[in-house]
C-alpha positions as CSV (number, residue, x, y, z in Angstrom):
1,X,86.4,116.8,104.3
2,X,90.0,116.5,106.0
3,X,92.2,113.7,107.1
4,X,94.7,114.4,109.4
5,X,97.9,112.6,110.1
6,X,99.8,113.2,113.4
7,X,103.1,111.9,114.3
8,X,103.6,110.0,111.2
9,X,100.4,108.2,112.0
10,X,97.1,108.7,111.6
11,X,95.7,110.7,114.4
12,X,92.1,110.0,113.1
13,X,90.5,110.2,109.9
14,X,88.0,113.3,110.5
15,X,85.7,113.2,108.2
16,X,83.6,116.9,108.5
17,X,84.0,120.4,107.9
18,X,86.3,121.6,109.7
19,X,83.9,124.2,111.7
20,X,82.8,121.0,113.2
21,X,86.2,119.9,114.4
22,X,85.7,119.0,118.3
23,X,89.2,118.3,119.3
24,X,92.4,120.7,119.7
25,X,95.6,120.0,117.1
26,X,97.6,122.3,119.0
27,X,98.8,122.2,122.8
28,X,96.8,120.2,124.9
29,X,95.1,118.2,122.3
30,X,98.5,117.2,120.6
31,X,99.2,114.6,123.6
32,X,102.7,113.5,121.8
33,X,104.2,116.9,120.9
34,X,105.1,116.1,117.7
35,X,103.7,117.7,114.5
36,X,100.1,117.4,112.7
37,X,99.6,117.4,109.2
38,X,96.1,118.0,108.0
39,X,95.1,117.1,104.3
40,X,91.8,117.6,102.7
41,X,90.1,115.4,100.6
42,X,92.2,116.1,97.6
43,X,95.3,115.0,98.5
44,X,95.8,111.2,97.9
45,X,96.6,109.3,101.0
46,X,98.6,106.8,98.6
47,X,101.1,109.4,97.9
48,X,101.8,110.5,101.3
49,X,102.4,107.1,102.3
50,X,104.8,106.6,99.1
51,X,106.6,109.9,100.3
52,X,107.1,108.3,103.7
53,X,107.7,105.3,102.7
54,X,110.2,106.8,100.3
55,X,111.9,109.4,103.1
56,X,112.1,106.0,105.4
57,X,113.9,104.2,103.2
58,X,116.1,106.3,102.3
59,X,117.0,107.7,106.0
60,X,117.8,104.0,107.0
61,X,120.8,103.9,108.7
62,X,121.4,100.3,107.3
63,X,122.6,98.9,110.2
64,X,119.7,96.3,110.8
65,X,117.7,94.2,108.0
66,X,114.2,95.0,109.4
67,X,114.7,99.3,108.5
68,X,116.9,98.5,105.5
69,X,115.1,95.7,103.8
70,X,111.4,96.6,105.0
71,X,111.2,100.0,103.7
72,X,112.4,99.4,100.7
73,X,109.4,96.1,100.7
74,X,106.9,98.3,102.0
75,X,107.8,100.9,99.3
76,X,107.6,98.3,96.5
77,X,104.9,96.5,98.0
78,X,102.3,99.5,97.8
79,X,104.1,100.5,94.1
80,X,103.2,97.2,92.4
81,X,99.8,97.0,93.9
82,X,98.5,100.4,92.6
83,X,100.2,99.3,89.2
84,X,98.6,95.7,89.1
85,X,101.7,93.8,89.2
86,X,100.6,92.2,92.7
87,X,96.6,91.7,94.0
88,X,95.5,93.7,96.6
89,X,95.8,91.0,98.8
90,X,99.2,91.2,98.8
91,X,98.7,94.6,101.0
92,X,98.1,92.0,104.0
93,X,101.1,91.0,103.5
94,X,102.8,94.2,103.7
95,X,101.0,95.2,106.3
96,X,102.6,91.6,108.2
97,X,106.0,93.0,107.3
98,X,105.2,96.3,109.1
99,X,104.1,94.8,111.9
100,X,107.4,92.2,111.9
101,X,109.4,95.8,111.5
102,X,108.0,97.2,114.7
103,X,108.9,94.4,116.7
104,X,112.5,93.8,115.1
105,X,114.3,97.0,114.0
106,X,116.7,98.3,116.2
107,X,116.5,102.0,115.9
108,X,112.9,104.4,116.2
109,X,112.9,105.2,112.7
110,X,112.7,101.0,111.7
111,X,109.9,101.1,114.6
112,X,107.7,103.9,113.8
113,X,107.7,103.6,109.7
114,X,104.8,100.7,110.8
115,X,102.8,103.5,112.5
116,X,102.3,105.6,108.9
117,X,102.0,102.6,107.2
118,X,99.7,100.6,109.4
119,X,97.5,103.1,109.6
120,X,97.3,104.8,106.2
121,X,96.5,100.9,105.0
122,X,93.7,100.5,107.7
123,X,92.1,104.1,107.2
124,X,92.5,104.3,103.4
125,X,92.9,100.6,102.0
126,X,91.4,101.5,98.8
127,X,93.6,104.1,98.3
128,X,95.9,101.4,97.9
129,X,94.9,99.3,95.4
130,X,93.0,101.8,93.3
C-alpha cells in the first residue's frame, strides 16, 4: 500500500499496489509542478506531518501572528494529542486554526502549512490520536 503526498498536500491517499497505479506522478500528471513524495505503508503519516509542521515553524519569517503563532499551535496541538495531554477532539480545533491560517497569513508559507496539515488530519485522523 502507498500514500502519496504532493505539494505538501496530500495528492490522494492510493491505497493499491503500485502496479495498479492509474495516474502519472511525473509530467503531465503532476498538474502543479512541484514535487511528489510517495510513502508506503510503513512510514507514519504523524511523523511527516510533525516534520512539516516542525520545518514550517521554524522557516516562519515572524513577521505575521497567523505563520508565527499557528505553527508553533499546530505543532503542539498534534504533540499533546498523540501523548494524551489533550482529547482527540481537540484536533478539530487545530484543524480550525489551519483553516484561520490560510485565510490570514500574509506570506505562502503561513498559507500553504494548512494544505499538509488539513489534509494529513482528514486522510489519516487516526494517525493522530493513536
Amino acid at each position: 500500500m502507498t500514500n502519496v503526498v504532493q505539494n505538501c498536500f496530500l495528492f490522494q491517499a492510493i491505497h493499491q499496489p503500485r502496479k495498479q497505479f492509474k495516474t502519472t506522478f511525473i509530467g503531465e500528471g503532476n498538474t502543479t509542478g512541484g514535487s511528489t513524495m510517495i510513502f508506503n505503508s510503513t512510514r507514519s503519516m504523524y511523523n511527516v506531518l510533525h516534520n512539516y509542521l516542525d520545518f514550517y515553524a521554524e522557516e516562519s519569517c515572524g513577521q505575521c501572528t497567523p505563520c508565527r503563532i499557528g505553527t508553533q499551535q499546530l505543532l503542539k496541538g498534534i504533540q499533546a494529542i498523540k501523548t494524551g495531554t489533550k482529547p482527540p477532539e481537540y484536533l478539530d480545533q487545530l484543524v480550525k486554526l489551519a483553516e484561520t491560517m490560510r485565510l490570514t497569513s500574509k506570506c505562502g508559507l503561513g498559507q500553504s502549512v494548512t494544505n499538509s496539515f488539513s489534509s494529513i488530519v482528514k486522510n489519516f485522523r487516526e494517525e493522530m490520536i493513536f
